[in-house]
C-alpha positions in Angstrom: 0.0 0.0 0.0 2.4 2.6 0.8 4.5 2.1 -3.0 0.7 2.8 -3.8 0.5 6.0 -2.1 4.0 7.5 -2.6 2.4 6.6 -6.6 -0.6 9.3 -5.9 1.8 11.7 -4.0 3.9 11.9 -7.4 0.8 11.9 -9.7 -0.1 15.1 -7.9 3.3 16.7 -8.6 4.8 16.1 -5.0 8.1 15.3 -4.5 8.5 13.3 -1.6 11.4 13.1 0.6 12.2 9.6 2.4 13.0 10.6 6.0 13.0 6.9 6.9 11.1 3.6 6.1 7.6 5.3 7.9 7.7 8.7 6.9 8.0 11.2 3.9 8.2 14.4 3.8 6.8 17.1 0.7 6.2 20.6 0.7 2.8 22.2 -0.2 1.9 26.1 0.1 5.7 27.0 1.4 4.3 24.2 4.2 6.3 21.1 4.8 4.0 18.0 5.3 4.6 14.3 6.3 3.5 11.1 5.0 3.3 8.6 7.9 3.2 5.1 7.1 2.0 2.5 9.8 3.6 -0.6 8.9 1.2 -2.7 10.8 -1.7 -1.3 9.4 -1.8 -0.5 5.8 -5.1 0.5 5.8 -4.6 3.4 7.9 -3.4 6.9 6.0 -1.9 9.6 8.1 -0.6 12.6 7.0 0.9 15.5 9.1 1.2 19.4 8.9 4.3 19.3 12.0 4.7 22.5 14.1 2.2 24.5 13.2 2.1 26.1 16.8 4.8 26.6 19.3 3.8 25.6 22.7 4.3 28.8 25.1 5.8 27.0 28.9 4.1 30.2 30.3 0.8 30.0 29.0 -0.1 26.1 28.8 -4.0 26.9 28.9 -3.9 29.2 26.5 -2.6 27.2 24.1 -4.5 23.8 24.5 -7.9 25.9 24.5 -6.5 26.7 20.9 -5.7 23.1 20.1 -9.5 22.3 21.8 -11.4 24.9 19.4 -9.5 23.3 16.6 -10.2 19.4 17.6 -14.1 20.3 18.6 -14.6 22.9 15.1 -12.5 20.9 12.2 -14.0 17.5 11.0 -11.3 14.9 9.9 -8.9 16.6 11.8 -7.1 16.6 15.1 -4.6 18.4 16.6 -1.9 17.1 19.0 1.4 18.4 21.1 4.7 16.7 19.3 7.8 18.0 20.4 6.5 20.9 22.3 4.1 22.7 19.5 0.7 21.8 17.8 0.7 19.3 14.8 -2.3 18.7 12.6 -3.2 14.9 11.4 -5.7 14.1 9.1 -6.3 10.2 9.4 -8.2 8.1 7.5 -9.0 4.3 6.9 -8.5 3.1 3.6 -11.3 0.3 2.3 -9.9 -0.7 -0.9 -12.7 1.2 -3.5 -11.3 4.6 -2.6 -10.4 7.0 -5.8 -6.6 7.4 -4.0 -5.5 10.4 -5.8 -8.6 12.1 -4.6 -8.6 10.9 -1.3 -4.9 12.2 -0.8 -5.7 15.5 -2.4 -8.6 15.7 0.1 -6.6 15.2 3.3 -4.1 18.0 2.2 -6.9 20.3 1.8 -8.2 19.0 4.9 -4.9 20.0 6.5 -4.0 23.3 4.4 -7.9 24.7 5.6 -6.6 23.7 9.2 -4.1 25.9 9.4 -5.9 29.0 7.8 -8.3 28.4 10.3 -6.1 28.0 13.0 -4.0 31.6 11.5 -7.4 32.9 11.5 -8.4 32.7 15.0 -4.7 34.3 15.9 -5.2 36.7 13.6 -8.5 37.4 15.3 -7.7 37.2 18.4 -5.2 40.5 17.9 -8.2 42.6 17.1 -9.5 42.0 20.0 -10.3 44.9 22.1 -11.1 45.3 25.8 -9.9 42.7 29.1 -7.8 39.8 28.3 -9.8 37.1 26.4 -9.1 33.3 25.8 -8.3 34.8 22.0 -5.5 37.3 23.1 -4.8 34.4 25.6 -3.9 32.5 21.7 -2.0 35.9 20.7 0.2 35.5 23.4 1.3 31.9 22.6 2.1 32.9 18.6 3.8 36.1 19.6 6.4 34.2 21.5 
């Protein structure tokens, strides 16, 4: 399966970037992404948008009732702390009658509106006016 989907990923015009036997890295948007491969379950597709928030040590609430708007608004996607800053994972479970090309160029929309979404409500949250909110809570956490 995964020679399959490193297939669409070049059909689309991506050039992928082995970082080792489980994960492949390609750049979308100015964006780098990652391919995740599960070796014991081919079925399962996961690709990554890493780092797209850095984690503020002062402000820990702050920035998971970011990651919380974005897990409980965004369908298909979910956001997690890696490495001390948000990532975004779109997942899916591959059946076997799936259109691949368009399933893969789905989940890299999926991701790419994630993180204009998640740029929106920081850019939002600056234009903001009036007593600290949870949104200039957010500002805080990308300013830093």
């Amino acid at each position: 399966m995964k020679e399959k989907i490193l297939e669409v990923f070049k059909s689309l015009g991506f050039d992928m970037e082995e970082k080792d036997e489980c994960c492949y890295g390609f750049q979308y948007e100015g964006k780098h992404y990652l391919y995740l491969y599960n070796q014991n379950d081919e079925s399962f597709l996961n690709i990554a948008l890493p780092g797209v928030l850095d984690m503020d040590n002062e402000d820990d609430l702050a920035f998971y009732k970011i990651m919380d708007k974005m897990n409980s608004t965004m369908k298909y996607l979910k956001a997690y702390v890696v490495d001390d800053g948000m990532w975004l994972f779109c997942e899916r479970e591959l059946v076997g009658d799936e259109d691949l090309r368009k399933c893969v160029a789905r989940m890299i929309c999926c991701l790419e509106t994630g993180a204009n979404y998640l740029f929106s409500l920081v850019d939002d949250s600056k234009n903001d006016t009036g007593g600290e909110t949870e949104d200039e809570e957010i500002t805080e956490i990308s300013e830093n």
